[in-house]
N, C-alpha and C positions, 0 to 999 in steps of 0.2 A: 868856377864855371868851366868844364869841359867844352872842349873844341867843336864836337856837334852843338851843345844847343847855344854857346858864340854863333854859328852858323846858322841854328835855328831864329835867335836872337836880330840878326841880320835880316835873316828874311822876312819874317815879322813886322821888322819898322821899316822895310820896304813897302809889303802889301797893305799895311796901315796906312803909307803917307802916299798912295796909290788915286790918282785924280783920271777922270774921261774929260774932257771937253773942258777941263778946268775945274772938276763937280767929283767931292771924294766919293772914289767906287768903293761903295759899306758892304761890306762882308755877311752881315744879318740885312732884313730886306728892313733897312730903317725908314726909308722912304716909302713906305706902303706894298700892298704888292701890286706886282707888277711893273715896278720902276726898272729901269735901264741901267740907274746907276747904280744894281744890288748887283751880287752874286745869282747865280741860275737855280732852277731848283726851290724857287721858294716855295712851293707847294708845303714839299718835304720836308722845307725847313720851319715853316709854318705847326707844320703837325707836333715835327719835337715841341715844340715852343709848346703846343694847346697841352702835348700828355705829361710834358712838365710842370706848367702849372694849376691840373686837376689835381695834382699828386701834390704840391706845395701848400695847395687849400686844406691838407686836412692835417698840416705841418702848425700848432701855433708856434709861434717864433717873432721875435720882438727885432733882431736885426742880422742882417743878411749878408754874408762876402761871398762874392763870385770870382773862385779862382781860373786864372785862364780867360777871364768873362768879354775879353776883346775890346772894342767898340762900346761895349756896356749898355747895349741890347736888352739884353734879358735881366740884368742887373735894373735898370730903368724900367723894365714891368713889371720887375716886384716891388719895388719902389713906389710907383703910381697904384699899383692895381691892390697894394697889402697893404701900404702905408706905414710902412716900415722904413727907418736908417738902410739904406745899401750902399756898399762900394765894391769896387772892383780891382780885382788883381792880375796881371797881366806880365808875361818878360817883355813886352814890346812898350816903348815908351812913347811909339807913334797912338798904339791902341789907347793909352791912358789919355794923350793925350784929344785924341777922339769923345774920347766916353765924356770930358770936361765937355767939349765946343756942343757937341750933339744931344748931349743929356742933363748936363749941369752935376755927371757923377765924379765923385773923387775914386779915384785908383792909384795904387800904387805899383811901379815896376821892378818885381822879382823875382826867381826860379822859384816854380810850382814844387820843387824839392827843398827850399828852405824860404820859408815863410815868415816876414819879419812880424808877426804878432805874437802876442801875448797867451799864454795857454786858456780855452774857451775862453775867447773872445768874442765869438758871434753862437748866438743862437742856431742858425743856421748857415752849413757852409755848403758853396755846390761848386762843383768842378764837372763842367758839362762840354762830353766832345774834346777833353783834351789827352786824358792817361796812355792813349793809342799812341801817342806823336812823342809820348817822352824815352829817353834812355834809359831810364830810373823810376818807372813807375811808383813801383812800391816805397820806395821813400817819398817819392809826393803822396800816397796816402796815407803815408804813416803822417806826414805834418797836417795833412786838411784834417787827420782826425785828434791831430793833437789843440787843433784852436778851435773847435767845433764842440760846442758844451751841451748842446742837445741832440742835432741829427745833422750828418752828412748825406747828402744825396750825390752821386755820380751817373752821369749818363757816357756812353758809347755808342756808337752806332758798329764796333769791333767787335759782334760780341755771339760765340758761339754754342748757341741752345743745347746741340748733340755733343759738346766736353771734347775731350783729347782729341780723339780722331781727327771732327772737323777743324778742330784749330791746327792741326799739324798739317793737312789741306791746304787752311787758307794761309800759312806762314812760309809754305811752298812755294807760293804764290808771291809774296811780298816783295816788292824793290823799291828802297829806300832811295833809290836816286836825285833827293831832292830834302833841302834840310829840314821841311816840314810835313814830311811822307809819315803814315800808321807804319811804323814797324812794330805791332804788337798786335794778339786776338783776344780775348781774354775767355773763359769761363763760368759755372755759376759756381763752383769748386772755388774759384780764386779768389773770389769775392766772399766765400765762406773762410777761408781762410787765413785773410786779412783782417777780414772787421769781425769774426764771429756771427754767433747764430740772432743776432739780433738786426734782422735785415728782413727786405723785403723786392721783390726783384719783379721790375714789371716793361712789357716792352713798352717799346716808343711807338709803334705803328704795325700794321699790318704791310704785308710786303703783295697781295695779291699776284700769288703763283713766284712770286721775283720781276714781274710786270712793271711794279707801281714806280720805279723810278721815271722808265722807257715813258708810260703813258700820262705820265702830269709832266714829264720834261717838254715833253713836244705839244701839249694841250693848250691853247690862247682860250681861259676860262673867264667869266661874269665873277662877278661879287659872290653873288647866289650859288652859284657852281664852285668855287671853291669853298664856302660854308656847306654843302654837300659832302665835298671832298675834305676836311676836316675832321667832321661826325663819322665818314665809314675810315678814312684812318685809323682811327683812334676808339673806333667802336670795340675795343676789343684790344687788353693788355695783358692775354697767355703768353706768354716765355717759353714758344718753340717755334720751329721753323718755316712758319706761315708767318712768322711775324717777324720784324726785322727790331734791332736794338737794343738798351735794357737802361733802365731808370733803377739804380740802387741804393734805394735808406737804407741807412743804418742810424740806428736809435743811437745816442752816448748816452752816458753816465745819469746827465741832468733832464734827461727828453720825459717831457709832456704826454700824458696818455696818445694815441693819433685817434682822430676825429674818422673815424671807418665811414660813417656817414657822407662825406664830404660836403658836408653844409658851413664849410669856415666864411671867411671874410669876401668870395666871390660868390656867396650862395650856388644855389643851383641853376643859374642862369649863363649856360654856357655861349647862348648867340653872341651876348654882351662883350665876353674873354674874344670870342670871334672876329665881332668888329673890332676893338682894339686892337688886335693883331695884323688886322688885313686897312688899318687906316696909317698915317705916316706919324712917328712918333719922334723924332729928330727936332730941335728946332736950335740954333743958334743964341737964342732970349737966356737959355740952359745953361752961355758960358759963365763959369766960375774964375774967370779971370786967372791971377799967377799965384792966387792964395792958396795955401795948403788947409784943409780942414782941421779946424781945432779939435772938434768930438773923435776924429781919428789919430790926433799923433798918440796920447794916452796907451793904446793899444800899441804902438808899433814897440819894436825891441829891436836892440843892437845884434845885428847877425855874427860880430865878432868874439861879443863876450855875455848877449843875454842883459844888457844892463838897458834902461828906459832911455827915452832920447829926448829931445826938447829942441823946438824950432829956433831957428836962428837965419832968418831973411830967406837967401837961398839956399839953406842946408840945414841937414838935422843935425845933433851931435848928440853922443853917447857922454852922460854925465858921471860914465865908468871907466871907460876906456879913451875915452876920446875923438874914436872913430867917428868921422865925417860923412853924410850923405849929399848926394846934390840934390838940388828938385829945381827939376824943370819945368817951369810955368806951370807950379801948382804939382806936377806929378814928383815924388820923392823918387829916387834911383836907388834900390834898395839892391846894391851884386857888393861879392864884397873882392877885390880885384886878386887877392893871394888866398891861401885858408892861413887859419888861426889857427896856431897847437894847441891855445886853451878851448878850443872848440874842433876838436878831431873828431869826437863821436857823432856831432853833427851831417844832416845828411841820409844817416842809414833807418832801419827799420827801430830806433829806438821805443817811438810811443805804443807802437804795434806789440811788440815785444816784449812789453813792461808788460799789458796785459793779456797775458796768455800762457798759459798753461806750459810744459813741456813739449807734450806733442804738436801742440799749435805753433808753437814757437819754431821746431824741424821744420815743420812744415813750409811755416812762412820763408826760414833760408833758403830751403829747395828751391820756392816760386821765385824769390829773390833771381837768384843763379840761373834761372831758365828764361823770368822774364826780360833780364837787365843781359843776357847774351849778346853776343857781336851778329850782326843781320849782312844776309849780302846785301849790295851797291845794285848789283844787278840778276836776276833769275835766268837759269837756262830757260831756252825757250820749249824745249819737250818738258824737261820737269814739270814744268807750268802747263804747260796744257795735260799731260794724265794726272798732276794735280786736279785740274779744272773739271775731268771727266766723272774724277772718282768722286769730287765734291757732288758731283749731279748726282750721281747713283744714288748715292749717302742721302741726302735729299732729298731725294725721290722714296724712298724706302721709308724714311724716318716720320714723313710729313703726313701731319695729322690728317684720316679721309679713308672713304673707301679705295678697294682694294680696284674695283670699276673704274674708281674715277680717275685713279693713277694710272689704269691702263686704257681710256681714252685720251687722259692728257698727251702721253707718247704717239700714239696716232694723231693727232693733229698737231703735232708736231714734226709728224713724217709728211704729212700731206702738206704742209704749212698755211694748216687753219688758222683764222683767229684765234686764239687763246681765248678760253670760255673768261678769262677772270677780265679781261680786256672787254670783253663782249658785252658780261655785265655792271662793267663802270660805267662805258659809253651808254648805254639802258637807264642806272641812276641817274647820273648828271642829264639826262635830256629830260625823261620823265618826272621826277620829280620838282 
């Protein structure tokens, strides 16, 4: 483990073990929305959540791991709502330890770059909202798609519709000054060539004009108004610059026709997905005590040498090597504290790379080498702002609409009108 994500790692089981008034501050809105004790923004965090799991409904899939998965949030709605085995993976061992008390999920704590399971191990694996915050991208997707036997899905909210340009924009921009800062933007290029042409790329939400953050941040909404505000979210999952995000399958080897339909195991009754979302889904009765889950040690693997493990009280142990893991209160510690020469090759773009062609293969080092670069600490501050200016232009120019409507939006932006898209949320949410 390299020194950033130690650091990463730190801060992590900081904001995990993170209390108000005595009361843990949950990161996902666990406690329904509009608690005190979530993160802000749940509107937004809400919508990823709904356009995540329309796109999961048409996924069959038998059992589930959420890398990065936190608190175990969304790990625990696909769980209730699919009925499916889930567990969660996380480098934080506060987070694991979370996902037990609040969900009754098992998790394990690892580097999202080397994953202590078994090759397709889960049906589906999802790594949602984290490739942005790593060093090393690409070798974490090379492992989510090495244990992933039918479909990986990853979400971003880092993710730029318009390709090169706007990512060199927004990386202009970037200051990593903090160990769990995006220092990365990605592509729909990079995602092709990573996973290959067997993918499917769709946004997370509408971003109305670049609005919709400003106008649910600051909005005190009804039940009703936020089920409102869910459906014109997510009405609509084009992949350009009206819309913010991106949700990416990729099929593997062993994947299931996809149900285009989307008639899976939530049918077509989206209110339903709605209310579970916007009710509190946490409850303490969930904890799992100090036990490690039997149905998941099977799948784990020794990070040193590859060999199976087998529980022994507080710790795993490799019945190849020897190597010891600890588990605490149920969470296993899966870092391994030196590397292993019989595992040097570990880490890099292996699985990727096995299957792919030549040119694919260039290609994939290229992205390697550009994504895995050294990032400043800190941005000039001109840089960053004709950064900021050209990004508008770019945006403005590229963004799906007439040529009228682009040249009113700038007028009322000179005169400091409402913003038409502001204008007409405030219209839905009252009227309807």
């Amino acid at each position: 483990m390299d020194l950033r994500t130690q650091a990463a790692k730190g801060w992590l089981d900081r904001r995990y073990s993170k209390t108000v008034d005595g009361q843990y501050f949950a990161h996902a809105p666990v406690y329904g929305f509009g608690s005190s004790y979530s993160e802000p923004n749940q509107v937004l965090r809400l919508a990823r959540a709904f356009s995540l799991l329309r796109i999961l409904n048409t996924l069959p899939f038998h059992n589930f791991l959420d890398v990065g998965g936190g608190e175990g949030y969304t790990t625990a709605l696909v769980r209730d709502l699919f009925g499916v085995p889930a567990y969660c993976s996380d480098i934080s061992v506060e987070a694991g330890l979370q996902a037990r008390h609040l969900f009754g999920i098992q998790s394990v704590a690892n580097e999202a770059a080397r994953l202590p399971f078994k090759d397709n191990s889960f049906d589906l694996v999802l790594c949602s909202e984290v490739i942005e915050h790593l060093a090393t991208p690409v070798y974490a997707i090379s492992e989510l798609a090495r244990v992933a036997s039918k479909y990986l899905v990853i979400t971003t909210a880092e993710f730029c519709p318009l390709g090169e340009i706007e990512r060199a924009l927004r990386v202009a921009q970037l200051e990593i000054d903090y160990p769990h800062a995006e220092r990365n933007w990605f592509t729909r290029s990079d995602f092709l060539t990573l996973l290959g042409d067997e993918i499917t790329l769709s946004s997370q939400m509408r971003n109305f004009g670049g609005y919709g953050t400003q106008f649910f941040g600051q909005k005190d909404l009804t039940h009703r108004q936020v089920e409102i505000a869910l459906e014109l979210l997510t009405a609509s999952t084009s992949v350009d610059p009206n819309h913010d995000g991106v949700i990416v399958v990729c099929r593997r080897h062993k994947a299931e026709a996809v149900n285009d339909r989307n008639v899976g195991k939530l049918g077509g009754d989206s209110k339903a997905v709605i209310n579970k979302l916007l009710s509190p889904s946490s409850s303490s009765t969930n904890n799992l005590g100090s036990t490690i889950d039997v149905d998941l040690v099977p799948s784990l693997i020794c990070l040193a040498c590859g060999g199976s493990l087998a529980s022994g009280g507080n710790q795993l142990v490799c019945g190849n090597c020897g190597q010891r893991y600890k588990v605490r209160d149920g969470v296993p510690t899966m870092f391994l504290e030196s590397e292993n020469p019989a595992r040097e090759n570990a880490g890099d773009a292996e699985t990727l790379l096995s299957q792919a062609d030549q040119r694919r293969a260039e290609r994939i080092r290229a992205l390697t080498a550009k994504l895995h670069g050294a990032r400043s600490q800190k941005v000039n501050r001109y840089k960053k702002f004709l950064a900021q200016q050209f990004l508008k232009i770019l945006w403005m120019f590229f963004r799906p609409g007439p040529v009228k409507g682009k040249i009113l939006r700038i007028v009322r932006r000179f005169r400091k009108d409402t913003p038409a898209e502001l204008a007409w949320l405030e219209q839905q949410l009252t009227e309807r």
